[in-house]
Every structure is written in structure tokens, then in C-alpha cells.
matplotlib code that plots the C-alpha trace (Angstrom):
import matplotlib.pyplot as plt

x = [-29.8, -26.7, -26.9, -24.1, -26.2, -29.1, -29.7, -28.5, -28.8, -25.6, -25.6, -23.9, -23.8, -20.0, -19.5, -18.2, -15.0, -12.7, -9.9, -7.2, -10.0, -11.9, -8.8, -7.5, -10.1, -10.4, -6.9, -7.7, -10.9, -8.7, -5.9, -6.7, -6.4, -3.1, -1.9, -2.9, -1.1, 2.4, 2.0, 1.1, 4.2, 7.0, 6.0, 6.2, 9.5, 10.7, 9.7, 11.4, 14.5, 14.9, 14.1, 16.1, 18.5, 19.2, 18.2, 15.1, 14.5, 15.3, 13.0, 10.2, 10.4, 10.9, 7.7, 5.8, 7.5, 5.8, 2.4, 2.7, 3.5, 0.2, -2.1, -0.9, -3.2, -6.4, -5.0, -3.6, -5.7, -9.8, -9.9, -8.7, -11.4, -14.1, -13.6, -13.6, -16.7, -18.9, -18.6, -21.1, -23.6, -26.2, -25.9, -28.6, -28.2, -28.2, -25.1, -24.0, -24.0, -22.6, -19.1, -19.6, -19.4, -16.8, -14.5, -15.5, -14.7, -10.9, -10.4, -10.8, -8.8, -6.1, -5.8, -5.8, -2.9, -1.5, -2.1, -0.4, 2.4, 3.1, 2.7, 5.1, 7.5, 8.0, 11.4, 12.2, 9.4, 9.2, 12.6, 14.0, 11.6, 12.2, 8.4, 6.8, 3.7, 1.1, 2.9, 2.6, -1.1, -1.8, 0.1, -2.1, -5.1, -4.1, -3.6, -7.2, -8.6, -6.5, -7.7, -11.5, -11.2, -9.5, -12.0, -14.6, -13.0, -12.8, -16.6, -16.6, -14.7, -16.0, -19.7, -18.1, -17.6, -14.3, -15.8, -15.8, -12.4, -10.9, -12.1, -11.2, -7.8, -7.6, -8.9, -6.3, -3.4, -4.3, -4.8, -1.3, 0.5, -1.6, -0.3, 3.0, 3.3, 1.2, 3.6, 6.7, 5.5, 4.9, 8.6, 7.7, 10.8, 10.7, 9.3, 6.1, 5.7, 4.9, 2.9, 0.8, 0.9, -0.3, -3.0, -4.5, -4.9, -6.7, -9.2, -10.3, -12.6, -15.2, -15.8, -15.8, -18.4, -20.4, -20.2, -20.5, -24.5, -24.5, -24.4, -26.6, -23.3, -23.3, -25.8, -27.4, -25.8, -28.5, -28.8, -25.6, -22.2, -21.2, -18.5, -18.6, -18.1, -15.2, -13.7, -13.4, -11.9, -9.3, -8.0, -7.1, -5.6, -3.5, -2.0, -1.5, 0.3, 2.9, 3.1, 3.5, 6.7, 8.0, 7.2, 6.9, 9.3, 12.1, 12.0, 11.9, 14.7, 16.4, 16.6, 17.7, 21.0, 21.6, 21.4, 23.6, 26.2, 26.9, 25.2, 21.7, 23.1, 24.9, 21.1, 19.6, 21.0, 19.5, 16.4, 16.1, 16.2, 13.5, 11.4, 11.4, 10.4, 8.1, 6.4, 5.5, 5.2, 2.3, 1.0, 0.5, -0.3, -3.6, -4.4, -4.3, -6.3, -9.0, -9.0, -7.0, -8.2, -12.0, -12.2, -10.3, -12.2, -15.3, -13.8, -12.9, -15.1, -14.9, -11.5, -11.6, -12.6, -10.1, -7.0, -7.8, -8.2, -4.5, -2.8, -4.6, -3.0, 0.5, 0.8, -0.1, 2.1, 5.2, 6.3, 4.4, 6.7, 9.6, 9.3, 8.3, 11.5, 13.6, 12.7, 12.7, 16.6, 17.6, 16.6, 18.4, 20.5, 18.2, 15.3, 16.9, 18.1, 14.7, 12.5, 14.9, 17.8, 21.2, 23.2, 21.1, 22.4, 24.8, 22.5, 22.2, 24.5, 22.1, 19.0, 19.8, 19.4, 16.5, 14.4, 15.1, 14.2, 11.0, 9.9, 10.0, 8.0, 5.1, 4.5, 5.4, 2.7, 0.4, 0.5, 0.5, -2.5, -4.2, -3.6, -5.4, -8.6, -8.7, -8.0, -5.1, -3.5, -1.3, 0.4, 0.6, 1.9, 4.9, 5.5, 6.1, 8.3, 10.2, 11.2, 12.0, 14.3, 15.7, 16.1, 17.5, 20.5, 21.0, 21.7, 23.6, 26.4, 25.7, 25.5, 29.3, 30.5, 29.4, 28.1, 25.2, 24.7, 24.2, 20.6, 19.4, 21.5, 19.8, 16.0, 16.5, 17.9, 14.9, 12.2, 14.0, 13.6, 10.7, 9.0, 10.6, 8.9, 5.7, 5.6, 6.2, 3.7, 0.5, 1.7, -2.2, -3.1, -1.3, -0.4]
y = [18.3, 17.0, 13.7, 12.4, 13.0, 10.3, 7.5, 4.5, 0.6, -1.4, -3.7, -6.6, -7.0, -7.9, -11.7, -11.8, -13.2, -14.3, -17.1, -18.8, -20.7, -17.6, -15.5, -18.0, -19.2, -15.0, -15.5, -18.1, -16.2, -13.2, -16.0, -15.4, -12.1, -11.9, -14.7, -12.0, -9.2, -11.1, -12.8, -9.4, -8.0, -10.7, -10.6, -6.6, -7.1, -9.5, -7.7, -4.2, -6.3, -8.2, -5.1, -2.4, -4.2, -2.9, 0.4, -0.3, -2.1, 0.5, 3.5, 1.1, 1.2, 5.2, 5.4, 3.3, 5.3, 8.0, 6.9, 6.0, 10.0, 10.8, 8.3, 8.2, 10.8, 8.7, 5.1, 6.0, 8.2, 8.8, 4.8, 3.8, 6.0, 4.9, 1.6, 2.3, 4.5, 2.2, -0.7, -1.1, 1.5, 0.2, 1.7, 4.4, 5.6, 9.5, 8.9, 6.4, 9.2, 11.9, 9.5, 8.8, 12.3, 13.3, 11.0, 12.0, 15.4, 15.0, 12.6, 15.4, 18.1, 15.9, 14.9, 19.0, 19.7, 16.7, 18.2, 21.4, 20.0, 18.1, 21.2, 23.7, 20.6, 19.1, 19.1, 17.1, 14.7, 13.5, 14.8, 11.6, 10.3, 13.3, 13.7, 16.0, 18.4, 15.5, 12.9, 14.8, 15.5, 11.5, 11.1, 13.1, 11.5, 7.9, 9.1, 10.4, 7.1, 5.1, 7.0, 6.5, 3.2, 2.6, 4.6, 2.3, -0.7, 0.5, 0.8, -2.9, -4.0, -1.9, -3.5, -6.9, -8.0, -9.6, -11.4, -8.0, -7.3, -10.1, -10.0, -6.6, -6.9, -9.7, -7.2, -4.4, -7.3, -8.5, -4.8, -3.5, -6.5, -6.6, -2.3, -2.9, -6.0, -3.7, -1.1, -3.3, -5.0, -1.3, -0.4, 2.1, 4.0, 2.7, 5.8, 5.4, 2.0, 3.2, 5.5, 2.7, 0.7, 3.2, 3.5, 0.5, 0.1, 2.8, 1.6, -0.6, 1.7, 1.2, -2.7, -1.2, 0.9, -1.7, -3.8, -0.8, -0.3, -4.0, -4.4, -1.0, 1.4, 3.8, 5.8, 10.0, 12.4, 14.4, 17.0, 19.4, 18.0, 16.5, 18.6, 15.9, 13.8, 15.6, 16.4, 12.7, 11.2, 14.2, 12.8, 9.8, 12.2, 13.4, 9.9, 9.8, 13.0, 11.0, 8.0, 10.1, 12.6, 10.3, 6.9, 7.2, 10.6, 9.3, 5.6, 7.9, 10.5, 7.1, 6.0, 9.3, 9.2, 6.0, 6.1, 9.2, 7.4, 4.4, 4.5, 3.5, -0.1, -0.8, 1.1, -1.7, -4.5, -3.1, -2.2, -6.2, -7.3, -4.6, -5.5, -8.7, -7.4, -5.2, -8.3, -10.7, -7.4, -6.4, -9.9, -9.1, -5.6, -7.2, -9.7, -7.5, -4.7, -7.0, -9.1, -7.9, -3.8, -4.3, -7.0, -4.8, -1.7, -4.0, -5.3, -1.6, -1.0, -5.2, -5.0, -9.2, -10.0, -7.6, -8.7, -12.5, -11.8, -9.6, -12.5, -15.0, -12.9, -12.5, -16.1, -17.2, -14.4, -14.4, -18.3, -18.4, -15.4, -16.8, -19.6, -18.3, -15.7, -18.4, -20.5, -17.3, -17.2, -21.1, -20.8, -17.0, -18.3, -19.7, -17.5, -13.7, -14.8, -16.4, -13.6, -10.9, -11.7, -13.6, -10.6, -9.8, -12.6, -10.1, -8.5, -12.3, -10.6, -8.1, -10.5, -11.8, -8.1, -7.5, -10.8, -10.0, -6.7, -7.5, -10.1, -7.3, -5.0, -7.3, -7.4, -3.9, -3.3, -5.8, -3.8, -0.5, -1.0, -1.2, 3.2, 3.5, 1.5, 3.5, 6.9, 7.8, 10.6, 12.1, 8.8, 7.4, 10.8, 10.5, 6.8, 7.6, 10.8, 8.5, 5.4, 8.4, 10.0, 6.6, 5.4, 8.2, 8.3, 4.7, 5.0, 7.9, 5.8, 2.5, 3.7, 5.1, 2.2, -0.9, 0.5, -0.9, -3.0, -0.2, 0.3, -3.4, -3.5, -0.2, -1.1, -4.5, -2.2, 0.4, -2.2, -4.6, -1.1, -0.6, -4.0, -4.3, -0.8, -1.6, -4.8, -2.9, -0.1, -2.8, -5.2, -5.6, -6.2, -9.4, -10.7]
z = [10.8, 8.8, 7.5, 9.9, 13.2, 11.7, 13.8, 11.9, 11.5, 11.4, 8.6, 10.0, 14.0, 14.8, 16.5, 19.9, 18.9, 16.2, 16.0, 14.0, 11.9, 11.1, 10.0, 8.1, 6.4, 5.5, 4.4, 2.2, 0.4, -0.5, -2.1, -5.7, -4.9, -3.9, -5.7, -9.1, -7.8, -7.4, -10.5, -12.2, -9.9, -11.0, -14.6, -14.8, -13.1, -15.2, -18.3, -17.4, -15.9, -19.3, -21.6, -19.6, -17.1, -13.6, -15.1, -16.4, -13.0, -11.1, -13.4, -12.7, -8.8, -9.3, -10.9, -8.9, -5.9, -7.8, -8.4, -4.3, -3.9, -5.4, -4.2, -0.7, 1.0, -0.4, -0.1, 3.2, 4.4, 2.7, 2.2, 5.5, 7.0, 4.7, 5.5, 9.3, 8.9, 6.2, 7.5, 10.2, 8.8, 6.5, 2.6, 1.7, 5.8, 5.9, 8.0, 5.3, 2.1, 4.5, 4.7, 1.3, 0.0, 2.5, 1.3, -1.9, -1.2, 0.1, -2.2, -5.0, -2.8, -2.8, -6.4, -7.0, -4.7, -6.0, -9.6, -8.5, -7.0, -10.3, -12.5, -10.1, -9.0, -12.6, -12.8, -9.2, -9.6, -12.7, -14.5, -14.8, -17.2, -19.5, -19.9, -22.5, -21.4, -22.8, -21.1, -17.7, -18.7, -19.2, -15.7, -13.9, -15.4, -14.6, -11.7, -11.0, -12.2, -10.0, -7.1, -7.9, -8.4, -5.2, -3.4, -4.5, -4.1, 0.2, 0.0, -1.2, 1.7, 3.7, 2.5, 3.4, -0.5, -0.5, -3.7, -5.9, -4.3, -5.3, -9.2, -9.4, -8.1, -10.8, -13.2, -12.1, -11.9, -15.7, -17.0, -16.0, -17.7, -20.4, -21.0, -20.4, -22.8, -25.3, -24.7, -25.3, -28.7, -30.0, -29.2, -27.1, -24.8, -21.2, -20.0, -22.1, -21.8, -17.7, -18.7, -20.3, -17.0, -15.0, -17.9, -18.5, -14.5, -14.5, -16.5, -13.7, -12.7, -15.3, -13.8, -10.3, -10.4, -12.1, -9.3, -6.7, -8.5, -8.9, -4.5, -4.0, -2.9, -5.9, -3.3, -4.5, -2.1, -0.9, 2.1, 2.8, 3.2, 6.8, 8.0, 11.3, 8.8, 6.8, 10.0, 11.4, 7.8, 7.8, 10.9, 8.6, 5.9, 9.0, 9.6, 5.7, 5.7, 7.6, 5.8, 2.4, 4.3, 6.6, 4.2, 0.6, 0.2, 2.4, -0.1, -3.7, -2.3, -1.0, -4.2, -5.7, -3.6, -4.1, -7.8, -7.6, -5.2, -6.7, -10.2, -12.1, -12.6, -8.8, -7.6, -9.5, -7.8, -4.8, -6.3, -7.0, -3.6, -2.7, -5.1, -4.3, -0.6, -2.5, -4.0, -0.7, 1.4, -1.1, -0.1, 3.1, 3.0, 0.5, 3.4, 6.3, 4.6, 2.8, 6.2, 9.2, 9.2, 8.7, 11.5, 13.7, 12.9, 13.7, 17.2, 18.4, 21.7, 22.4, 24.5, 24.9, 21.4, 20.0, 22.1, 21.4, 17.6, 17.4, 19.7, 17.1, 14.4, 15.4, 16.8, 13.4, 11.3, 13.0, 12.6, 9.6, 8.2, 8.9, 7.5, 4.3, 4.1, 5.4, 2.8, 0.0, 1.3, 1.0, -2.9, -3.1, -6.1, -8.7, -7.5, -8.3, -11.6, -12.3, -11.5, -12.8, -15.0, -14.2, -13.6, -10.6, -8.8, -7.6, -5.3, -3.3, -0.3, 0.2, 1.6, 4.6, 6.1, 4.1, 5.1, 8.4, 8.7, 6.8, 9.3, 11.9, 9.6, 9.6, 13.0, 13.7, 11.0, 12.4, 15.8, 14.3, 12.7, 16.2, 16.0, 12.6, 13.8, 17.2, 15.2, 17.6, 14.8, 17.1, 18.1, 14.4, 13.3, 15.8, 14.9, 11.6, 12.2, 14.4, 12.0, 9.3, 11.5, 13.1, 9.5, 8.0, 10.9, 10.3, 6.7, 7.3, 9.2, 7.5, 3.7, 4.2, 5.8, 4.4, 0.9, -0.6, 2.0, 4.1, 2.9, 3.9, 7.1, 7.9, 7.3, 9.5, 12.5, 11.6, 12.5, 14.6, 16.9, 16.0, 16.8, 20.3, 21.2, 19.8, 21.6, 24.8, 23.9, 23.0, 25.3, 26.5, 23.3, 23.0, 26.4]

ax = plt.figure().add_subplot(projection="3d")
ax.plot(x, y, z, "-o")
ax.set_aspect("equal")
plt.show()
């Protein structure tokens, strides 16, 4: 017998319902959290914007649009799962280790073809940095530590420790500042200074696993491996496929036009205003998958506790968001120069699109994840081919007719469609 067809315990019995209080309260927990990882965000901005200019602003979003590339399939795909699949079984379970080393297993299949793909596609992935052989080594191997630690960290949530989740992310925050400002005072070239970010995070792990053996979750994998098991997470790797073509590919090959069309430094002014969308989006993207995910992964199979909790949700996102971009947009003329440099203040035309747009992307989002918590691949697959495709025919008109603005103009058309199906598609979700 495998070790996924055990009979198990569930470690924590799901309550019957959830509301505004309980979410927000959540919400609150997971502030320190969050707050770390947009202060570690704006200062890294602010130190590449001030050392390298729109240039150096815009290399910075390339390689973190790279690091995405390679840590998609597990962030995206192995985590998501584990988190589904831990988090009501009880740690030490036979069914418990068999997730454990499945995830495991793809998580190390994917950080080979990964590997591969960086070796044989050197040139188009990483050229712009003009990297030397050990520098593409030391990538691959940040790389490999950012992805265990990050595996870890999903069996915290999924264990229910939002405490440990919210040091570490601390930790991680702290660490990649603390790299790049190492980096800087040695004089390093931009590219290296990068390489150190990516670094230094990596080094989270070490505190993660401490805590992992600290809560009992660092668990021997005994018995053969669960190909039930295997079989079910790839499903998620499935719906991460998607997100890394149709997602992460089409934002780096965005950006590669764009800096070929109108320059590093015109890219740049661009790349400000998506960062700064980068910046609160990573806000709620920590919130709803510290908070939001596990709670609805725990509320699959209760149809009246799971509508009330994702009406709960969006009644309290949507005003809540636009209040905050509203008021993000009233300050639009000291705030870019402050968290970037004064010649970004340029790039103050190109908001209004972009605060718009990203106030449909959080509820599309919000509803979307409803398709990762019921495993429906197929349809999550074909939501993401979609937006690609809508968004790529948008920018193909727009980009040509309205120039730079073309690319904010397009991604608040992209989801403003978007939203208006979804809210047609899980209309019993949150009528």
C-alpha cells in the first residue's frame, strides 16, 4: 500500500463559517509581513533607480522577471498544491510524507529543466546582463535555494503557522537589502550587485528549516514514492505551466520590445509605474496566499461557508482597493520622485490606466483563485491562454497608437475583461 491511500487525521477541523472579522483580523496577523516586503521592495527600487537611473530600474525588473521564469513552476504550481494537500492532514501521516516527497520530487525536476534551459538558452535569457560562466553557475544556485526555501515556507502555512511566515518573510525582506547595499558599497557592476540580491535571499533557507524541525514538519520519507500523490500536485504544475507561458514570458518578452522600441531609459519610465504596481500587488498577492488560499482550500466541499467567506472577501477588497489606488493617484507627483528619483516624475501620465486596471486584477484574482482550490486545470489553463492572447492583441493596436501609454491602457482593458467574465462565470459564488 502507498503511503497516500493511509487513512488519515486532519489536524485542524475547519469552522463552519468565516466573516469580515475573521479575515481581517488574518489580514492584520500577516501585516508585518507585508509591511517587510514593500519596504524591502521600495528601498531596492530606490537604490537601483538612484545608482543606475531608468536603466538600472528597468535591468532590476528584467531580473526579477527572470528569477519569476525559474521559480514559477514550484511557486505556482508544487506550493500551491502543498498547501492544498498539507493542510488538513496531520504531519508524520503516511499520506502526509507521501505529499511531502512528491512535491519534493517536482520540485527538483523542475529546477533541472530549469537548469537546462539556462545552459542551452544563455544567450536569450540572460544576455543582457553579459554574464560570465561562474556568474551563470551562482544564478542557478540562488536559484535552487530560493526554491527550497519557498517550498518550506508552503508547509508552514500549510501547518497553519502564519507566525514563522511572517519572521521569515522579514528575514528574506532584510537579507535582500542587506546584499544589494553590500553589493553597492563594494562598487560592484549592476549586474553583480543582482546577483548578490538574489544571494543573500537565498540564504533564508537555513532559518526556515530551523523552524520547519522546530514545529515537527522536517518529517523521514519512508515507504515508496506516491505516484497518486505525484499525479494530483502535477495537476498544479499544469496550471503553473500557464501562468509561466502565458504570465511571466509574455511580461519579460514585453519588456524586451519595449526596451527595443522606445529605448532602455523611455522603458524605464514605464518600468516605474509597474513597479510601483509591482510593489502593493505583492501586498496582496502575500495576503491572499498567507490568508485567502488556505481558508478557501479549507472551505472546498462547504458550498455555504465558502460563498459567504468569497462575498466577505470581495465586499471588503473592492472599496477597500480603491480607495487605496485612489489615494496612491492623488499624491502621483511627490510620490514617484520620492520612491524613485525626480526624473521619473515623467512617467505620472501613465497611472491612471494602470490603477485602474489593477483594481480589476485583484478581484479577477480573488475569483480566479476559486479554480486553484477546486483543481479545475483545464479551466485555469484556458484562462490564462486567454488574457495572453487578449493582452497581446490589445498591445498590438494600442502600443502603435498611443506609445507608451499603450502598455497601461492595454493591461486596464485586459482585466477590466477579464473581471466582467469572471463575475458572470462565479456568479454563485458571490451572489
Amino acid at each position: 500500500m502507498e503511503p497516500a491511500d493511509l487513512p488519515d487525521t486532519p489536524a485542524v477541523a475547519a469552522p463552519a463559517a468565516s466573516g469580515a472579522g475573521r479575515f481581517l483580523r488574518h489580514v492584520l496577523s500577516s501585516g508585518v509581513a507585508v509591511g517587510a516586503r514593500t519596504a524591502g521592495a521600495l528601498l531596492l527600487n530606490k537604490l537601483l533607480a538612484v545608482y543606475g537611473g531608468p536603466g538600472g530600474l528597468t535591468l532590476l525588473a528584467h531580473f526579477q522577471n527572470l528569477m519569476a521564469l525559474f521559480t514559477t513552476l514550484p511557486n505556482e504550481g508544487t506550493h500551491v498544491g502543498i498547501v492544498k494537500y498539507l493542510a488538513p492532514l496531520r504531519a508524520g501521516s503516511g499520506r502526509y510524507r507521501a505529499w511531502l516527497g512528491a512535491g519534493l520530487l517536482l520540485n527538483a525536476l523542475a529546477l533541472v529543466l530549469g537548469t537546462v534551459a539556462l545552459v542551452v538558452g544563455r544567450q536569450a535569457l540572460v544576455g543582457v546582463f553579459a554574464p560570465s560562466v561562474p556568474w551563470v553557475a551562482l544564478f542557478a544556485a540562488g536559484i535552487g535555494l530560493l526554491t527550497a526555501n519557498t517550498f518550506w515556507v508552503a508547509v508552514l502555512l500549510a501547518a497553519g503557522q502564519l507566525r514563522a511566515y511572517v519572521w521569515l518573510t522579514v528575514v528574506l525582506s532584510g537579507l535582500g537589502v542587506a546584499g544589494v547595499g553590500a553589493a553597492l558599497g563594494a562598487g560592484l557592476p549592476v549586474e553583480n550587485v543582482l546577483l548578490a540580491y538574489l544571494l543573500a535571499q537565498g540564504l533564508t533557507l537555513l532559518p526556515t528549516l530551523g523552524l520547519c524541525a522546530r514545529h515537527g514538519l522536517l518529517q523521514p520519507l519512508r515507504g515508496r514514492l506516491s505516484r497518486r500523490a505525484t499525479r494530483d500536485l502535477g495537476q498544479f504544475l499544469l496550471m503553473a505551466v500557464s501562468v509561466l507561458v502565458f504570465s511571466k514570458a509574455v511580461d519579460f518578452v514585453l519588456r524586451d520590445v519595449l526596451i527595443r522600441y522606445f529605448t532602455l531609459e523611455q522603458t524605464g519610465l514605464w518600468q516605474a509605474v509597474a513597479k510601483l504596481s509591482d510593489n502593493y500587488t505583492m501586498v496582496f498577492s502575500a495576503v491572499m496566499g498567507s490568508v485567502y488560499y488556505p481558508r478557501l482550500s479549507a472551505l472546498i466541499g462547504q458550498p455555504g461557508p465558502l460563498r459567504h467567506y468569497v462575498r466577505t472577501v470581495l465586499a471588503v477588497l473592492a472599496p477597500g482597493a480603491a480607495l487605496g489606488l485612489g489615494l496612491l493617484y492623488l499624491g502621483r507627483d511627490w510620490l514617484l520622485p520620492l520612491l524613485f528619483d525626480a526624473q521619473f516624475a515623467a512617467a505620472r501620465d501613465l497611472l491612471a490606466p494602470q490603477f485602474i486596471g489593477d483594481w480589476a486584477k485583484f478581484l479577477t484574482w480573488t475569483l480566479l483563485f476559486l479554480l486553484m482550490a477546486k483543481a479545475h486545470v483545464g479551466r485555469y489553463v484556458a484562462v490564462q491562454a486567454g488574457s495572453a492572447l487578449l493582452y497581446a492583441g490589445l498591445l498590438a493596436v494600442l502600443l502603435p497608437r498611443y506609445g507608451l501609454l499603450g502598455a497601461p491602457l492595454a493591461h486596464a482593458a485586459r482585466f477590466g475583461i477579464l473581471l466582467v467574465g469572471c463575475l458572470v462565470y462565479f456568479r454563485p459564488h458571490w451572489r
